[in-house]
Every structure is written in structure tokens, then in C-alpha cells.
N, C-alpha and C positions, 0 to 999 in steps of 0.2 A: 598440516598447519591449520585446517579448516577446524581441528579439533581447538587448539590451543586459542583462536580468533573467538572462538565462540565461548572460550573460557574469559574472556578479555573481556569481550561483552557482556556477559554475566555479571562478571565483579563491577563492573561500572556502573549496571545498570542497579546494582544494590547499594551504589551511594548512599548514604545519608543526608541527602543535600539540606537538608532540615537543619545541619549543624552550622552552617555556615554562613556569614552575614557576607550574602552577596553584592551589595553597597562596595564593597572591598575588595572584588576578587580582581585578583592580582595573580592567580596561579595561573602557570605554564601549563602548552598541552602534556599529556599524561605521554610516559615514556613507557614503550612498549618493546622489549627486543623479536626480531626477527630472524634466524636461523637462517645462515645460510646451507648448501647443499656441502659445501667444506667440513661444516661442523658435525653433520650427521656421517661424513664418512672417515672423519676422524677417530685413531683410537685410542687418543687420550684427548678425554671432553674436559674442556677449563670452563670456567666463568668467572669472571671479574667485576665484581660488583662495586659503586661507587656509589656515593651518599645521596645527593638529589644531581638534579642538571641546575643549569646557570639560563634559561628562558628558551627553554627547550618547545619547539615549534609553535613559537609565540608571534612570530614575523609571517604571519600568514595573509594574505589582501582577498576577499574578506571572508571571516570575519577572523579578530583576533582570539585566540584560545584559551577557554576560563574553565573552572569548577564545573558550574554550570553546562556549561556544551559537552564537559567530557560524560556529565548523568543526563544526557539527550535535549535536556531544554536549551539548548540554544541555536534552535529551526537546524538542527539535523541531526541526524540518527548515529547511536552509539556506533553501530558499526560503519558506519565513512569516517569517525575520528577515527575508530581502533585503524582502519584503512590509512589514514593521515599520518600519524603515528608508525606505524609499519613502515611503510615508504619511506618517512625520512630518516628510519634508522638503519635503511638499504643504502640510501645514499650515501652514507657517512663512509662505508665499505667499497666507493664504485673501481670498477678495475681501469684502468689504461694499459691495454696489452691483456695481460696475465696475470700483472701484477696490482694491488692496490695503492693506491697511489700514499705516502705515509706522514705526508706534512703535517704537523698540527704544535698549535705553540703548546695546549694542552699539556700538563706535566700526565693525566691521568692518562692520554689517549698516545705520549710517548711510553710510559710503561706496558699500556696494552702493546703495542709495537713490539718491545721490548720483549713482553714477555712469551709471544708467538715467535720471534726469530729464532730465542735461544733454547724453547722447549721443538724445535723444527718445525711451528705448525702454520701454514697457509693463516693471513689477518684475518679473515672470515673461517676462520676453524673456531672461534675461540665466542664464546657470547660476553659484551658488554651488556650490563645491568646497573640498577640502582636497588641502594635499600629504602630510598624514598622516589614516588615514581610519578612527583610534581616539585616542583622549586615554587617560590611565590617572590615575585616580581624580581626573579633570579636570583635569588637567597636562599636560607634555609628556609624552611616552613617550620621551623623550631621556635620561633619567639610570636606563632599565632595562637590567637585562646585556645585553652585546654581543648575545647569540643570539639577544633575545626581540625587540631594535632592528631589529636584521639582519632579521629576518623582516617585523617590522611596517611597515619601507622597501620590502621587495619586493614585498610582497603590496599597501601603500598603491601602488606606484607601477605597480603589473601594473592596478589597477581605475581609476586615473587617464589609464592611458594606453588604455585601453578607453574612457573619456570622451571621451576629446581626439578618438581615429580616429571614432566614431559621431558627434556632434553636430559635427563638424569646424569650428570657433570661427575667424572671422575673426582675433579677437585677443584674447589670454588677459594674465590683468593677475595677478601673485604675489604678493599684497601678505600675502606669508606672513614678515614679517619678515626681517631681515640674517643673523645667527648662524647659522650653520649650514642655512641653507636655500641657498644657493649650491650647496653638492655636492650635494645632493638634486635640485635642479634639473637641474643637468648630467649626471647619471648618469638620471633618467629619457628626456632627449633621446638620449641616448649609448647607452641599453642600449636602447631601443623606439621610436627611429624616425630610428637612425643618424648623429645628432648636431644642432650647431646652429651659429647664422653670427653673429658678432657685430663689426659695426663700430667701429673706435677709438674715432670721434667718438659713436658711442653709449652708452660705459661712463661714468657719475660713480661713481668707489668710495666704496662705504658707503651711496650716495643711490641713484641709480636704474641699471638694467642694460637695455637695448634691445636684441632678438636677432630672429631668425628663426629658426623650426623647425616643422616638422609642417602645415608649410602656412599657418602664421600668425606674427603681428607679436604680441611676448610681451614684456612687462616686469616688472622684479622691484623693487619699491620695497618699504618698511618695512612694519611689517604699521600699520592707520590709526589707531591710537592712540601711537605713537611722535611724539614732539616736537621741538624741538632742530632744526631746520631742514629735517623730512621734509616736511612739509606743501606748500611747494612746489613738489616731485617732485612731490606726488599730483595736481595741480595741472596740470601738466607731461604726465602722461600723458592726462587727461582731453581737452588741449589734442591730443597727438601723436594719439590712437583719433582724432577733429572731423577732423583733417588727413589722417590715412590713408582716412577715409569719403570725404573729400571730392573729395580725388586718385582712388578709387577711381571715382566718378560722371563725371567729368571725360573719364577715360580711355577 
């Protein structure tokens, strides 16, 4: 984990903070996942990836967490955020007993639930992720100037794909919603790890997307509070991950 912290700290510290009109910042701390010991002795590796957080370790006394603190200017050092960050993504995971505790109104964080029960995997087998890895003032970071976007796509998708090659995820599920998560997706396979395979019979447009890349089987369904006939897909995937374990034990 010393290796992947130190990956963390790299990409932060190659912010572009130049891009940004810090008058304005409004972005949450940076979401970092953390690996439990569950997951590396798991042998089917998931990841579930979601779109940004909603003011992800912004409640912190003092100081509050911006742009800025996360590229070291704001009186402390990349690696105590990446340290701040880590932490409260352990927490989110803590046990009573054995077990992890699973309340959450979260629609996202009851399908992570969800989707550990029914594949048999311990809640901390499984990695939670974002494709964006700041919210701004708990939103998208999607309606900020081009520059500050541009920047928070590449720098999101440089620490992601640093996830993806370490934990190397049998199969990673985007339930990071339809809109505009499609390019993002494809320009991460595209620009970091040489693109991606996707068969006919696996596209339903608007519903679900079934690909290969980076050494694993990835699907992109709505993010789990989307209604209206997504449900499912979500359904669908849970079914296809059962299928791919099972062909994979088989073989």
C-alpha cells in the first residue's frame, strides 16, 4: 500500500493548480480508495465505481478541504491529505463484531451492499471508487470552466487508472450513471491502457454497456438510484459477474 500512497501523492502533486480560480474553491477533499486485507485475499476482485462524492471529507475542523490543500498549498503536505483521505475511506467500512456495519440511505452504497452479499464477498472484499475523485460544493464538477474540468478529468482519471493496474479487479462495474460518463470512460481505457473491446450483442443503449479492458470484464449501467427501467440491468450485471465466476472455476 506504501507503493499505491506514493502513487497518490505523485498525481496530486502534478496538479495543475494554475487552472483553477481559487476565489471559488468549493471542491471536496479528494477520494482516495483504500484496500482492505479482504480484498486482496479475495478471488474474485470487483470494483465499483461511481461518478464523484456529494462533499467528501469537507467537514473536517480545521481546516476545511479544497483544490488547493489537495496540491499541498494549503499549510500541509500531500501526503497527510492522501493520509486524511485513506482514513475516512476505512471508516466507511468499520466492523462491529465481524461484520460491517450496512446502514446507509445511499442508493449507491446499498447496491455496493448488495452487490458483495449476492456475489458471497465479505463489504470490504470489494473496492468503492469514483470516475471523478472531487465533487465541488457537493455536485458535479461538470458545470465548472473548461480548464478546471479538463484538469479534474485528468488528474481523476491518472489516480484511477493507478487503481485499476494495482488492485487488478477481475471486474469493475460504472454504475457512475449515463450522461456524460460514456467519454470519460472511454478516454480513460484510451489514454491509460490502450483502449477497449466491446461486442454488439453486449451494448443495450442508455441501459447497460459490456466491454473488456485492462484485463477485466467492465460494465456501465446507470448510476443505482436511476429508475424507469434501470433496475434490471442492475440485476443483469449481478447475474453476468455469477456467470463469469463460474465459467471462470469451470475452466
Amino acid at each position: 500500500m506504501d507503493a499505491l500512497k506514493q502513487e497518490y501523492v505523485r498525481i496530486l502533486q502534478g496538479l495543475q493548480i494554475d487552472q483553477f480560480n481559487l476565489a471559488e474553491d468549493k471542491y471536496s477533499g479528494v477520494f482516495l480508495p483504500d484496500p482492505f486485507e479482504e480484498y486482496w485475499a479475495a478471488e474474485t476482485k470487483v470494483m465499483l465505481v461511481g461518478r464523484e462524492t456529494a462533499g467528501w471529507n469537507t467537514n473536517t475542523s480545521p481546516p476545511r478541504n479544497t483544490i488547493k490543500r489537495a496540491a499541498g498549498l494549503g499549510g500541509v503536505a500531500v501526503s497527510e491529505v492522501v493520509d486524511e483521505s485513506l482514513g475516512r475511506y476505512r471508516s466507511h467500512f468499520k466492523l462491529k463484531g465481524d461484520k460491517v456495519v450496512e446502514t446507509s440511505r445511499s442508493r449507491f452504497m446499498q447496491y455496493y451492499f448488495r452487490l458483495a452479499r449476492e456475489l458471497d464477498l465479505h463489504p470490504r472484499a470489494l473496492i468503492y471508487a469514483n470516475l471523478f475523485a472531487w465533487d465541488y460544493d457537493k455536485k458535479s464538477p461538470r458545470n465548472r470552466p473548461a480548464t478546471e474540468f479538463d484538469e479534474i478529468v485528468s488528474a481523476s482519471q491518472q489516480l484511477l487508472a493507478a487503481q485499476i493496474r494495482r488492485f487488478k479487479p477481475n471486474f469493475i462495474v460504472f454504475a457512475s450513471g449515463i450522461k456524460g460518463a460514456d467519454e470519460a470512460i472511454r478516454s480513460l481505457f484510451i489514454d491509460h491502457f490502450g483502449g477497449y473491446q466491446t461486442a454488439k450483442e453486449k451494448l443495450v443503449p442508455g441501459k447497460l454497456w459490456e466491454f473488456e479492458a485492462a484485463g477485466a470484464t467492465c460494465y456501465r449501467i446507470a448510476h443505482p438510484r436511476a429508475e424507469y427501467g434501470h433496475a434490471e440491468f442492475r440485476d443483469q450485471v449481478i447475474e453476468r459477474i455469477k456467470t463469469g465466476v463460474t465459467s471462470k472455476a469451470l475452466a
